[in-house]
C-alpha positions as CSV (number, residue, x, y, z in Angstrom):
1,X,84.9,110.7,101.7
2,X,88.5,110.9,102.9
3,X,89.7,109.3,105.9
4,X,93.5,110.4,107.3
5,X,95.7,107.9,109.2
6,X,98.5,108.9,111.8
7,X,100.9,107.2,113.5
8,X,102.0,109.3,116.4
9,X,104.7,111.4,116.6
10,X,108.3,110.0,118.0
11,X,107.9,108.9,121.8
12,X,110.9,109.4,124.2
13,X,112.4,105.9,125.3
14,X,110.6,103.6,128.0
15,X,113.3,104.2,130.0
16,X,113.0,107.6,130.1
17,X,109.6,108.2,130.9
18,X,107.6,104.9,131.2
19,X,104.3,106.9,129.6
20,X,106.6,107.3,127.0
21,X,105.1,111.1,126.0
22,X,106.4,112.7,123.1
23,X,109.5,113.5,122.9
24,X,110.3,117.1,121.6
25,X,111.6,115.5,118.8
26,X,107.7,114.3,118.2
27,X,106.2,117.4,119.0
28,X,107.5,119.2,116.0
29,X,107.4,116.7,113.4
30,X,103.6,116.7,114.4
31,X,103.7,119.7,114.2
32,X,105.6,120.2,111.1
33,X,102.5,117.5,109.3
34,X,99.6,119.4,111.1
35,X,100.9,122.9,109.5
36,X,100.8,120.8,106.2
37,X,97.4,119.2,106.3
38,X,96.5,123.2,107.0
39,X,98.2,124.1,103.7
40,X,96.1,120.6,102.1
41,X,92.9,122.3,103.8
42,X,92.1,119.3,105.4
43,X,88.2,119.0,106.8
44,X,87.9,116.7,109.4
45,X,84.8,115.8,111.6
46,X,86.8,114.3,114.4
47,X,89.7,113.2,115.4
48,X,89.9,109.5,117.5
49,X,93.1,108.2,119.2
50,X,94.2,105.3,121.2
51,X,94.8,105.0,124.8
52,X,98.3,105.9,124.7
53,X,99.7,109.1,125.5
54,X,102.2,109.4,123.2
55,X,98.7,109.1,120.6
56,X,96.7,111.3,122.6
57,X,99.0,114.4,122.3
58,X,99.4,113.7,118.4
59,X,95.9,114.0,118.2
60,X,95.8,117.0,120.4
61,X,98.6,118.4,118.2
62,X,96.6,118.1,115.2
63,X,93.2,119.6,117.0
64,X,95.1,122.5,117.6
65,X,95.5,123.2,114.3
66,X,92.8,121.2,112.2
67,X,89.7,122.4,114.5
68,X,87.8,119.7,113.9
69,X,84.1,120.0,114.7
70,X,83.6,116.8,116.8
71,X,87.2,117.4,119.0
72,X,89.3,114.5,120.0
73,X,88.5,111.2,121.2
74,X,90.0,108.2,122.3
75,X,88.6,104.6,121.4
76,X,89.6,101.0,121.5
77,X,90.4,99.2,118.9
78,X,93.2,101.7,117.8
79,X,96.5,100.1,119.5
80,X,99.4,97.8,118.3
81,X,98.3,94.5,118.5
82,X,94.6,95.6,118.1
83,X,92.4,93.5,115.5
84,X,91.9,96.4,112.5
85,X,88.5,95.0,111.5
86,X,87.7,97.1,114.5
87,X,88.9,100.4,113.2
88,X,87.5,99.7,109.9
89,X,84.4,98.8,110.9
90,X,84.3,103.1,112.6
91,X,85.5,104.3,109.4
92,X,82.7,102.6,107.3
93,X,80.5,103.7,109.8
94,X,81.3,107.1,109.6
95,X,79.3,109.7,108.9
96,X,81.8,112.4,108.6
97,X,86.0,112.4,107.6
98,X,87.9,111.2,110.3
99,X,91.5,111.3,111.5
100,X,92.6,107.7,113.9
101,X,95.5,108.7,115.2
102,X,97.6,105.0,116.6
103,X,100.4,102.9,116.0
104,X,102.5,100.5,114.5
105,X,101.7,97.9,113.4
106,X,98.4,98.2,113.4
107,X,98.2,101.4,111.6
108,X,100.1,99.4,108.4
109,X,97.7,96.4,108.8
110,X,94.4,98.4,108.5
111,X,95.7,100.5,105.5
112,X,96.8,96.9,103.9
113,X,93.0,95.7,104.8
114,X,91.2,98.8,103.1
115,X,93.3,98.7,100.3
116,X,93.7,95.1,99.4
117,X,91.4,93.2,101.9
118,X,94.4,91.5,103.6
119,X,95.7,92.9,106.5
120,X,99.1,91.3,106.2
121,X,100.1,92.5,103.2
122,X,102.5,95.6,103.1
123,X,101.1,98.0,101.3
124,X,102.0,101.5,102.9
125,X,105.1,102.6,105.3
126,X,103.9,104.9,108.2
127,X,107.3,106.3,110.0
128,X,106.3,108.5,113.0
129,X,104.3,111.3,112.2
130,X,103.6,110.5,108.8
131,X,99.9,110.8,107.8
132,X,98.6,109.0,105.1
133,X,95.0,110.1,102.9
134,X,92.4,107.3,102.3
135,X,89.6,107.7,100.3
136,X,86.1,105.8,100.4
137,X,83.8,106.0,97.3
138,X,81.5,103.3,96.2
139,X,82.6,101.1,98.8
140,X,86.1,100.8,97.6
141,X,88.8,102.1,99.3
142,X,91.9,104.4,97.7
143,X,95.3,105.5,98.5
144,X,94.9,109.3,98.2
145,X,98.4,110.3,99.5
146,X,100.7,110.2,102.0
147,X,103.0,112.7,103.7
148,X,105.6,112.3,106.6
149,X,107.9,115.0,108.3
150,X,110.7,114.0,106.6
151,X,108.7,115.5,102.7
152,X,108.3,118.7,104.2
């Protein structure tokens, strides 16, 4: 089963907006990497995000175009300094693809867990926007592939 992780798109500065929403910036490279999943015809079940805003409307970027059957969602477990054994232990329990939509650096930590079973290793580079393809078979996790705003 495939899995997609997202870091969200580019947020305008703290002191700018202290939600620190998208900036427009954000919205079309989001954008830009939903109209490409499209073209990958990506299936997903649903679609989780952090508490963030800046996550939220990545996610609701990506709805928009990726209709996913369980809609949008936001959980714990998905922000910067969260643990990723936490977001691991959704996707193994998943009974559907799913799309976690978060940030740095916990986004490059639980692709370093899946994929080598140490979070602290760097394994894969996740600019804003950029959404990387994880598959699960057997138990063992794979790098499918990885695309950012900046490859379209």
């Amino acid at each position: 089963m495939d899995f997609f992780l997202v870091r969200h798109g580019e947020a305008k500065l703290d002191s700018e907006d202290r939600r620190r929403p998208l900036s427009d910036q954000g919205r079309s490279d989001v954008e830009k990497v939903a109209r490409a999943a499209v073209v990958k015809e990506l299936r997903i079940a649903e679609i989780l995000h952090s508490d963030k805003l800046r996550a939220r409307q990545t996610a609701e970027i990506l709805a928009r175009f990726l209709s996913p059957a369980g809609g949008v969602r936001e959980i714990s477990g998905l922000s910067p300094e969260d643990d990723p054994l936490l977001a691991k232990a959704e996707l193994e329990a998943a009974e559907g693809s799913l799309m976690l939509v978060g940030h740095l650096p916990h986004l490059g930590r639980l692709a370093s867990l899946l994929l080598t079973g140490d979070s602290e290793k760097k394994v894969v580079a996740f600019p804003a926007a950029a959404m990387v393809c994880l598959s699960r078979v057997a138990g063992a996790w794979n790098l499918g592939w990885a695309l950012g705003p900046g490859e379209i």
